[in-house]
C-alpha positions as CSV (number, residue, x, y, z in Angstrom):
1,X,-35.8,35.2,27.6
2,X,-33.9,32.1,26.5
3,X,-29.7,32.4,26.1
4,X,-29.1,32.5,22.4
5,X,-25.8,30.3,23.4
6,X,-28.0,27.5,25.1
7,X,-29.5,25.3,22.4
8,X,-33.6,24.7,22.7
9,X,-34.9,21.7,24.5
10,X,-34.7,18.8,22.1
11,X,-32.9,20.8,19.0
12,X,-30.3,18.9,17.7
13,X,-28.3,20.0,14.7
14,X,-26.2,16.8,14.1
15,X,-24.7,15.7,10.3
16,X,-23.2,12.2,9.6
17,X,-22.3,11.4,6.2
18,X,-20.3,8.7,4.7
19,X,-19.7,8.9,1.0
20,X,-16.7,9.0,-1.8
21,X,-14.6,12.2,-1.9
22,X,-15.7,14.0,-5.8
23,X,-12.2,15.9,-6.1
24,X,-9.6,17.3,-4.5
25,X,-10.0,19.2,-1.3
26,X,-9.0,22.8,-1.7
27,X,-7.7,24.9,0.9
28,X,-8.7,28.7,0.5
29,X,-7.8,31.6,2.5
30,X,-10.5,34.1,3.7
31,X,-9.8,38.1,3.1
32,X,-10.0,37.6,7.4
33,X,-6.5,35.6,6.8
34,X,-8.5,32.3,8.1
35,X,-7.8,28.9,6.7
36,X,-10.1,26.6,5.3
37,X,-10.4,23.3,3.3
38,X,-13.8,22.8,1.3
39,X,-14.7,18.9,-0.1
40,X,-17.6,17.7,-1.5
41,X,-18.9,14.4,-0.6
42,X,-21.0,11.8,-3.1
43,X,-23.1,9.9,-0.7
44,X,-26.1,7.2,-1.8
45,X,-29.2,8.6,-1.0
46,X,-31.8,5.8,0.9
47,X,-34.5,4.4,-1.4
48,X,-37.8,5.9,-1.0
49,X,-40.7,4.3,-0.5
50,X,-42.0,5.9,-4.0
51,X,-38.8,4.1,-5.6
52,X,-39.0,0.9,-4.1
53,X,-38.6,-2.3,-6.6
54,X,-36.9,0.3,-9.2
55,X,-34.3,-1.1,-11.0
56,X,-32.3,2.6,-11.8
57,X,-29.1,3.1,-10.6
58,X,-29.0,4.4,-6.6
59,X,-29.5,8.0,-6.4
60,X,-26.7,9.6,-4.7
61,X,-26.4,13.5,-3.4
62,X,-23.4,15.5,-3.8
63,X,-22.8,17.5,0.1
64,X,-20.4,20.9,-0.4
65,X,-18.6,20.4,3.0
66,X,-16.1,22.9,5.0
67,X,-13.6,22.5,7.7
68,X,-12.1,25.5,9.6
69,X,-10.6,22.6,12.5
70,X,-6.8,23.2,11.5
71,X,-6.4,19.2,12.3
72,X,-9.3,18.1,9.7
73,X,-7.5,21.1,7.4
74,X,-4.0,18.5,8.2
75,X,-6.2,15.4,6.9
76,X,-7.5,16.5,4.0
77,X,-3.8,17.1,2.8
78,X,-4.3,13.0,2.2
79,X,-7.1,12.1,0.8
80,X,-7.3,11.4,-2.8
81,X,-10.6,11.6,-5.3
82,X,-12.7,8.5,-4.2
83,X,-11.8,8.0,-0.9
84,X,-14.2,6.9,1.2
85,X,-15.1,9.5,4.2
86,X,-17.2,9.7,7.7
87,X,-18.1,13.4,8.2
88,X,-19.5,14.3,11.4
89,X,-21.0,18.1,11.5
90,X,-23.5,20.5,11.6
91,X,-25.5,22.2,8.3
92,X,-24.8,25.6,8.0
93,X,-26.3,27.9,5.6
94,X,-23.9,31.1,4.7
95,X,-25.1,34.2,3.1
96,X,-22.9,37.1,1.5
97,X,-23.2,39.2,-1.1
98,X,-22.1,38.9,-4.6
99,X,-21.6,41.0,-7.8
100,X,-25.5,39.8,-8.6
101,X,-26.9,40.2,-5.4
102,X,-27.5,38.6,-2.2
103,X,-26.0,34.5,-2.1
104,X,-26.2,31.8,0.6
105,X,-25.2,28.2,0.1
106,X,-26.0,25.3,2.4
107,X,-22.8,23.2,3.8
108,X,-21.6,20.8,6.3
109,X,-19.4,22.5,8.3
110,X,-17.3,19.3,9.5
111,X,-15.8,18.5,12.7
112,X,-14.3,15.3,12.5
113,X,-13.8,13.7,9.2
114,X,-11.8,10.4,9.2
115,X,-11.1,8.2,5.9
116,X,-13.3,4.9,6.3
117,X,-11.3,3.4,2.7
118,X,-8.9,4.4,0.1
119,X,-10.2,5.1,-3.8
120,X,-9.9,1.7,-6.1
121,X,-7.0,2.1,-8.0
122,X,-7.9,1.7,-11.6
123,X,-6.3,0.1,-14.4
124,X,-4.9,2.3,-16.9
């Protein structure tokens, strides 16, 4: 029987995202006492080959990310709405149980983030 700890020949579970930061980071503490900082990331999604030759805006998706690394928790302290970030993770889904009933959410759970560009300061 295979070791639950050894990953499967050729199974990778590898995230990279670079997109602008949507809002503030917030840092939360579990009922466990744990810290965490949770972001979400806006990041242009690649044409398809559907949408090729259409002239609408780029869609983007909008990734719920969370880092339990107490140095990424360090960073995030800051970055400011916009900035432009590399995330480098794993997708995790989470399950738990709320007031209506079972819940899971998908999320990067990052590893090393690093600001690739500060937001545009706009004109006010």
């Amino acid at each position: 029987m295979p070791d639950p700890a050894e990953p499967e020949e050729g199974h990778r579970n590898e995230v990279v995202l670079v997109g602008r930061l949507a809002g503030e980071p917030e840092t939360r503490e579990l009922p466990s006492g744990t810290l965490i900082v949770t972001f979400r990331l806006v990041v242009r999604r690649p044409p398809s080959r559907e949408r090729t030759g259409d002239a609408r805006s780029p869609t983007v998706d909008t990734v719920d990310c969370v880092a339990w690394r107490a140095d990424v928790r360090r960073h995030a302290a800051g970055w400011q709405p916009g900035d432009v970030l590399e995330c480098h993770g794993a997708l995790r889904r989470r399950f738990w149980r709320s007031p209506t009933g079972a819940a899971s959410r998908t999320e990067v759970e990052a590893q090393r983030v690093r600001r690739v560009a500060r937001a545009v300061a706009r004109a006010g």
